[in-house]
C-alpha positions as CSV (number, residue, x, y, z in Angstrom):
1,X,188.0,-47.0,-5.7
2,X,185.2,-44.4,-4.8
3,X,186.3,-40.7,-5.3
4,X,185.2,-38.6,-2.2
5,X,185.1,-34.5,-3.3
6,X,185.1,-32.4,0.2
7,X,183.6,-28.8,-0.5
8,X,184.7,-26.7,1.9
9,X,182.6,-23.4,2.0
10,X,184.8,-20.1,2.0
11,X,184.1,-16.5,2.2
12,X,187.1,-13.5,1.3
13,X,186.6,-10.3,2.6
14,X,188.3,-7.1,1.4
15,X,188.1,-3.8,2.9
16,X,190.6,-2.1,0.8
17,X,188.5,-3.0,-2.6
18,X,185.3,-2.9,-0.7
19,X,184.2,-6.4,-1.9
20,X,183.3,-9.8,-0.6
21,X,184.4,-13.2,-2.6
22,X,181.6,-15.9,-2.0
23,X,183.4,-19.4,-3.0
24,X,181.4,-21.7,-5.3
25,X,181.3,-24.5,-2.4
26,X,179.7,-21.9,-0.5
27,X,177.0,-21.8,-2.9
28,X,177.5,-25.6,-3.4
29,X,177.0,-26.0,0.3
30,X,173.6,-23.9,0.0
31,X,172.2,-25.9,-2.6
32,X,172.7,-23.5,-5.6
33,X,170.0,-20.8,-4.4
34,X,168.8,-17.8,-6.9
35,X,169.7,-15.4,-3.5
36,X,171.8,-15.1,-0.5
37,X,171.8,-12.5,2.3
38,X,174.5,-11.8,5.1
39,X,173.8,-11.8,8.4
40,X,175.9,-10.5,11.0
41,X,176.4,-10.5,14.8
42,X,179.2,-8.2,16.1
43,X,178.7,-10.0,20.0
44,X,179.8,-13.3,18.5
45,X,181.8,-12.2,15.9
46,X,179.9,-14.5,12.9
47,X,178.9,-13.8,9.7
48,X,176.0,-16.2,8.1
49,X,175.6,-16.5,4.1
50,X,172.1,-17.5,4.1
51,X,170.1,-19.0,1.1
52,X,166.9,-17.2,0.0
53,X,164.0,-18.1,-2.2
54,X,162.9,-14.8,-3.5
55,X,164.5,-11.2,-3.8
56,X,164.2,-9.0,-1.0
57,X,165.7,-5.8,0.1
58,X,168.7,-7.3,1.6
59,X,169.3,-10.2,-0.7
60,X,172.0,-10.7,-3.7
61,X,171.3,-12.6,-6.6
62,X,173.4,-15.2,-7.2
63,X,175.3,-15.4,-10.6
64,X,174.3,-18.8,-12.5
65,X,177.6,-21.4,-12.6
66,X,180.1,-21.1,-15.3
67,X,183.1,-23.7,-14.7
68,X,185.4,-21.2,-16.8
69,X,184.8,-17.9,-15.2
70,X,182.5,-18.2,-12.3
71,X,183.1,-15.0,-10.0
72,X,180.4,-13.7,-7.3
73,X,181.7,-10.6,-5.6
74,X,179.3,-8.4,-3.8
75,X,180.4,-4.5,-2.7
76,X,179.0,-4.0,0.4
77,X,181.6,-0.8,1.9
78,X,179.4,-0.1,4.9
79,X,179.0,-3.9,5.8
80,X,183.0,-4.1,5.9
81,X,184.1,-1.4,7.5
82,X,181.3,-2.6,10.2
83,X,183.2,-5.9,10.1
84,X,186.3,-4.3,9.9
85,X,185.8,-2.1,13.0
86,X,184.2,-5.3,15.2
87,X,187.1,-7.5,14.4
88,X,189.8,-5.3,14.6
89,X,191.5,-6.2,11.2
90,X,194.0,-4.6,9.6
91,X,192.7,-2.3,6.8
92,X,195.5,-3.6,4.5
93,X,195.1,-7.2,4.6
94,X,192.5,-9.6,3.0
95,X,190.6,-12.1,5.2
96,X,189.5,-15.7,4.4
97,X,187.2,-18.1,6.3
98,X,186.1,-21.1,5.9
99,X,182.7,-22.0,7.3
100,X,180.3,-24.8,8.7
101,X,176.9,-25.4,6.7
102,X,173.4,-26.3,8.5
103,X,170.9,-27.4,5.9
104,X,168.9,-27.3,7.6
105,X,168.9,-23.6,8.2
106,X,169.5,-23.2,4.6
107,X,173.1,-21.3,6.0
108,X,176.9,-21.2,6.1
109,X,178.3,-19.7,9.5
110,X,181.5,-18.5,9.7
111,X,183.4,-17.7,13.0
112,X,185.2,-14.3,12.1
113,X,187.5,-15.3,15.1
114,X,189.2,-17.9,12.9
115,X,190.4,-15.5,9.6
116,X,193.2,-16.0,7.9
117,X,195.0,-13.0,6.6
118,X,195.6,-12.9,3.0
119,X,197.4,-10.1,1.1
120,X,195.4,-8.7,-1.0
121,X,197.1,-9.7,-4.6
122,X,195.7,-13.2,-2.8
123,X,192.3,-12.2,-3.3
């Protein structure tokens, strides 16, 4: 019997600590790029990891994969509150999302409209 592994790409967002949690099948999804930027768009409330080749101003450089203790959080405090504020969240809580990859934009989009609220010991 064939073993099928589904890798679900997943963002957490945190206002209160002022970090965001990029999932390893998030990066999986990307193809295990060297950078990522965000991109946002407040009309549409979505939020897009996107996979770079090279460092730019904007990008974050992705830590290389350790099975153990893998962790990528990025502070961004002016990027959540901005989130924050479009999406009417609650300051206190922690948000998850899961997202849909298109290779062949080298992204992950994830509908902000779809969060699930987290505590934020679940982060």
């Amino acid at each position: 019997m064939q073993e099928h592994n589904i890798v679900i790409p997943g963002i957490s967002l945190c206002q209160k600590w002022g970090k965001i949690r990029i999932f390893h099948s998030t990066i999986v999804a990307l193809g295990e790029p060297k950078y990522i930027r965000f991109l946002f768009n407040p009309e549409k409330r979505g939020l897009v990891v996107q996979a770079c080749a090279r460092k730019d101003a904007e990008c974050f450089r992705v830590p290389k994969y350790n099975p153990e203790n893998w962790e990528f959080k990025i502070s961004s405090v002016p990027m959540l509150r901005m989130i924050w504020k479009t999406c009417e969240w609650d300051a206190e809580k922690t948000y998850r999302l899961t997202g849909i990859c298109h290779s062949e934009y080298n992204l992950v989009e994830f509908d902000m409209k779809q969060a699930t609220m987290l505590t934020v010991e679940e982060f």
